[in-house]
C-alpha positions as CSV (number, residue, x, y, z in Angstrom):
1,X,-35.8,12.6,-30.2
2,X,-36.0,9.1,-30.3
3,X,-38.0,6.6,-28.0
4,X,-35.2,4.9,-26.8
5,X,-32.8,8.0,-26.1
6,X,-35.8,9.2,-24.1
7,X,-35.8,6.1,-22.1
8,X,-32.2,5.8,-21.5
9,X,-32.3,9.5,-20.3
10,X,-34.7,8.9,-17.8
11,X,-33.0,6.2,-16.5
12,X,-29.8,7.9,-16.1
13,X,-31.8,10.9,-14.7
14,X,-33.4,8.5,-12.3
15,X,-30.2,6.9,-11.2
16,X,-28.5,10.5,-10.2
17,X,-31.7,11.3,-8.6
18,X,-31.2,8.1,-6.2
19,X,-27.7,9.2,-6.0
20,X,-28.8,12.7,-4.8
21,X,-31.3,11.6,-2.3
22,X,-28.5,9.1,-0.6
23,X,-26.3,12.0,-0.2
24,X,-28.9,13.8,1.7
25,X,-29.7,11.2,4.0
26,X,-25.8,10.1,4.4
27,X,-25.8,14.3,5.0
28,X,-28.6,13.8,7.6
29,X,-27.3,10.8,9.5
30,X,-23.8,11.5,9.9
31,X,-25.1,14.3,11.8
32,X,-27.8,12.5,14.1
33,X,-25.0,10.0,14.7
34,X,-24.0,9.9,18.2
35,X,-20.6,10.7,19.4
36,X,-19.1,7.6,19.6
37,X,-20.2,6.4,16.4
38,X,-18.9,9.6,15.1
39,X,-15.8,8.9,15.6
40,X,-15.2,5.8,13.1
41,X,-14.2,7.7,9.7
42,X,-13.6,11.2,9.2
43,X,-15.9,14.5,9.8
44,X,-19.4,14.2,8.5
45,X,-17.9,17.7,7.0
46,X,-14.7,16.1,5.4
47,X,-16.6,13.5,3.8
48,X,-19.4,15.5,2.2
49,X,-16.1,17.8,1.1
50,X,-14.9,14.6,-0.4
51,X,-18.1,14.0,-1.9
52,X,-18.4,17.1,-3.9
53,X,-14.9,17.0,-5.4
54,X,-14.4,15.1,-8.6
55,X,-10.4,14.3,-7.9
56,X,-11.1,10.7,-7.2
57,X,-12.5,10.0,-11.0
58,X,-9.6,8.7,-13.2
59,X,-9.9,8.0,-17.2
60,X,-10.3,4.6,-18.5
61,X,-6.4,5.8,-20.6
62,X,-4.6,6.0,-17.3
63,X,-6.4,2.5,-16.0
64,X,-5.4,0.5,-19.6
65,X,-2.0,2.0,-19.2
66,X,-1.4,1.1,-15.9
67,X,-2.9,-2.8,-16.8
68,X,-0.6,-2.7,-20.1
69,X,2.4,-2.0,-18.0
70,X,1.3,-4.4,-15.5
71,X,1.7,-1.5,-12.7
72,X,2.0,-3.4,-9.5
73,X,0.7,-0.5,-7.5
74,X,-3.1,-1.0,-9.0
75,X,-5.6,-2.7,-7.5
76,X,-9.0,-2.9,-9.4
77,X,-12.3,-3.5,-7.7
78,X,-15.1,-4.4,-9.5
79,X,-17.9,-3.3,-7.3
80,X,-21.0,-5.3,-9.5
81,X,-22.9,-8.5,-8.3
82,X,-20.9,-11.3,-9.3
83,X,-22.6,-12.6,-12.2
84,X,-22.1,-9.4,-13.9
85,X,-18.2,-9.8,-13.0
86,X,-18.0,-13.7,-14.3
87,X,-19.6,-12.5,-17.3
88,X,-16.5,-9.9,-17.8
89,X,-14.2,-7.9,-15.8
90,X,-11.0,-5.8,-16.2
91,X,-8.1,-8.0,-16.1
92,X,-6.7,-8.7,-12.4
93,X,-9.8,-7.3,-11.4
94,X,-11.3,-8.7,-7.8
95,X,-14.8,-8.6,-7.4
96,X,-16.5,-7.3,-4.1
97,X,-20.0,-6.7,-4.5
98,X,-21.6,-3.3,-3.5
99,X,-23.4,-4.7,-0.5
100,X,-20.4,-6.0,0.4
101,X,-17.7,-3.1,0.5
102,X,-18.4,-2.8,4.8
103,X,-17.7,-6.5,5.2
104,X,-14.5,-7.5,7.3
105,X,-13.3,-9.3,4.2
106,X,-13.6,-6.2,1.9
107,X,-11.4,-4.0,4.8
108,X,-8.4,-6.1,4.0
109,X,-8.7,-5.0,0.2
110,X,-10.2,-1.7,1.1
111,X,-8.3,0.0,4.2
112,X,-4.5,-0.2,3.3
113,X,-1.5,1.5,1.8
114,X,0.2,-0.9,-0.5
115,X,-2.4,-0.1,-3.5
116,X,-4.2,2.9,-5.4
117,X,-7.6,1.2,-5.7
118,X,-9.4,1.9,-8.6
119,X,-13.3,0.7,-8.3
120,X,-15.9,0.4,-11.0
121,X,-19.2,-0.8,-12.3
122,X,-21.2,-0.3,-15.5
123,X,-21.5,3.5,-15.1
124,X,-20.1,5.4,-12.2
125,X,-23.1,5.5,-10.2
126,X,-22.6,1.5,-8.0
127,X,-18.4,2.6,-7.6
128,X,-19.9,6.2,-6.6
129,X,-21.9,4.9,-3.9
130,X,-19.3,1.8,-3.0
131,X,-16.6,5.3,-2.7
132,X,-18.5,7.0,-0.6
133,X,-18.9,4.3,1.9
134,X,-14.8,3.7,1.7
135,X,-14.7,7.7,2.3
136,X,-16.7,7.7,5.1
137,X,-14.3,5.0,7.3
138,X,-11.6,7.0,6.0
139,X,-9.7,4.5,3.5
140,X,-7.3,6.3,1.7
141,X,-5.9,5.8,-2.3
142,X,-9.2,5.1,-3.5
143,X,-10.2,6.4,-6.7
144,X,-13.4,5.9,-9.2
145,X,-12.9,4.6,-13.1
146,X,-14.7,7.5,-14.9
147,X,-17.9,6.5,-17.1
148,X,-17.3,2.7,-15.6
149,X,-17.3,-0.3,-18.3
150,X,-19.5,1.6,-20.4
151,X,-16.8,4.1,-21.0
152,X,-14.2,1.7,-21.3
153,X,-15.6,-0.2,-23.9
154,X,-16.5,3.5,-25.7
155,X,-12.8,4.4,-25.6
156,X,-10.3,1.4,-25.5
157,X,-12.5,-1.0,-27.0
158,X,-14.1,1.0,-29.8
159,X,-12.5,4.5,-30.1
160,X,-13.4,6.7,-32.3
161,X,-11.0,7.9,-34.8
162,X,-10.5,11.2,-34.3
163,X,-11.2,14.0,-37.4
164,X,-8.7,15.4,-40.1
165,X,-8.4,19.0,-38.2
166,X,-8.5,17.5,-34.6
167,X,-5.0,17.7,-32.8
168,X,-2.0,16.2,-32.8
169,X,-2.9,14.7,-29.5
170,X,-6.1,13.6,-30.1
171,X,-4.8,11.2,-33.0
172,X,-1.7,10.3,-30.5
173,X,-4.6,9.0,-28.0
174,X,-6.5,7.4,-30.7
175,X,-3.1,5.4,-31.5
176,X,-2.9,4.3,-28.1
177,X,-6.4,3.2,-27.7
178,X,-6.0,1.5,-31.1
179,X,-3.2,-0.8,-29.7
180,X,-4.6,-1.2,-26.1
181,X,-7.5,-2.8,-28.3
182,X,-5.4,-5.2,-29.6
183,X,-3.6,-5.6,-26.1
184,X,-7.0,-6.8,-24.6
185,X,-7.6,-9.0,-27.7
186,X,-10.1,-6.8,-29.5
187,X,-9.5,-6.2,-33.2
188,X,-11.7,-4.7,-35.8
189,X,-14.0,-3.0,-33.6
190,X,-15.5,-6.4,-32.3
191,X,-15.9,-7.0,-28.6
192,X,-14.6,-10.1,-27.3
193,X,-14.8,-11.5,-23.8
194,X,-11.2,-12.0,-22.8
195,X,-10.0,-14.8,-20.2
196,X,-9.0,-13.1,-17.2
197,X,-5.9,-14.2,-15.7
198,X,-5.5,-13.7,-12.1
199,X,-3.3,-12.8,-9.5
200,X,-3.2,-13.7,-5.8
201,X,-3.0,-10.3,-4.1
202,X,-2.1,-11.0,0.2
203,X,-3.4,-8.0,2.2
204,X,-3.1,-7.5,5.8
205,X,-5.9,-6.5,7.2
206,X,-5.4,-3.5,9.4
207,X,-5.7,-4.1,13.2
208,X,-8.2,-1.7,14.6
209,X,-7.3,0.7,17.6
210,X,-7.9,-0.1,21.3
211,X,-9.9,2.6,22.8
212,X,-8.3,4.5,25.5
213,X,-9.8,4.5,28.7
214,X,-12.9,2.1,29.8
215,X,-12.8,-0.5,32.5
């Protein structure tokens, strides 16, 4: 086993450990909450429900497909710090920053019904953690881009072409990745930094309840 593969598996060890610990201690507050505070999101059970189920990971095929056909119902968040995101992002992509994702700017983005929102970063583990805040207010149609921009550029940019004896299927996906490639301006396996072109997306932020009661 190699130096480096030992490194990068600590690392990724490391991160899911960090991961674990602040599901424990998300675990142990919403319970210690008190009862008002309780009450903004969903269940502390609900959400560590949520937590455990993998439903909200979609593939980076579904995500180039859905940019391809220029599917007006996807909104991607790219949940980096915003160097990372000028340096390159999914196109149409609108960068909120993890620290960010509770901000009464982000809600507008965040906490609505006219988009699926898909959020990412490198791996999974900055859009895991940027989810799980989303979850816990109790935002609906958001989903995670499986494996991040690492597994993006391992599939759509660079995919690997699939063996003699391997299924129709699998060479039917390696087609589509081949031309989704060439859709994002990537050709003989050589990354390129496209321009991104945006789009101005008007949200309206939701208007929170009035409590009942009070003086």
């Amino acid at each position: 086993m190699s130096k480096t593969y030992k490194v990068k598996k600590v690392i990724v060890k490391t991160e899911y450990q960090v991961l674990a610990m602040l599901l424990i201690l998300l675990a142990g507050g919403l319970v210690l909450l008190p009862k008002y505070e309780k009450n903004n999101g969903i269940k502390p059970e609900t959400f560590l429900k949520n937590v455990m189920s993998t439903e909200r990971y979609v593939s980076t095929d579904l995500i180039a497909d859905k940019i391809i056909k220029q599917d007006p119902n996807l909104l991607l968040i790219d949940v980096r710090k915003k160097e990372d995101y000028d340096s390159f992002s999914l196109q149409n992509a609108v960068n909120i920053p993890l620290a960010n994702v509770l901000s009464s700017d982000s809600e507008a983005y965040l906490n609505q019904k006219a988009f699926d929102v898909a959020l990412y970063s490198n791996n999974n583990f900055y859009a895991d953690q940027a989810w799980q805040l989303c979850n816990r207010m109790g935002y609906k149609h958001i989903y995670v881009l499986k494996g991040g921009l690492n597994e993006w550029f391992n599939t759509i940019i660079n995919p690997k072409e699939p063996k003699v004896t391997d299924s129709e299927l699998a060479f039917k996906q390696y087609n589509f990745r081949k031309a989704a490639a060439m859709y994002f301006g990537v050709g003989n396996s050589t990354i390129t930094t496209k321009v991104k072109t945006k789009k101005v997306i008007k949200l309206t932020k939701k208007k929170k309840k009035v409590a009942e009661g009070g003086c």
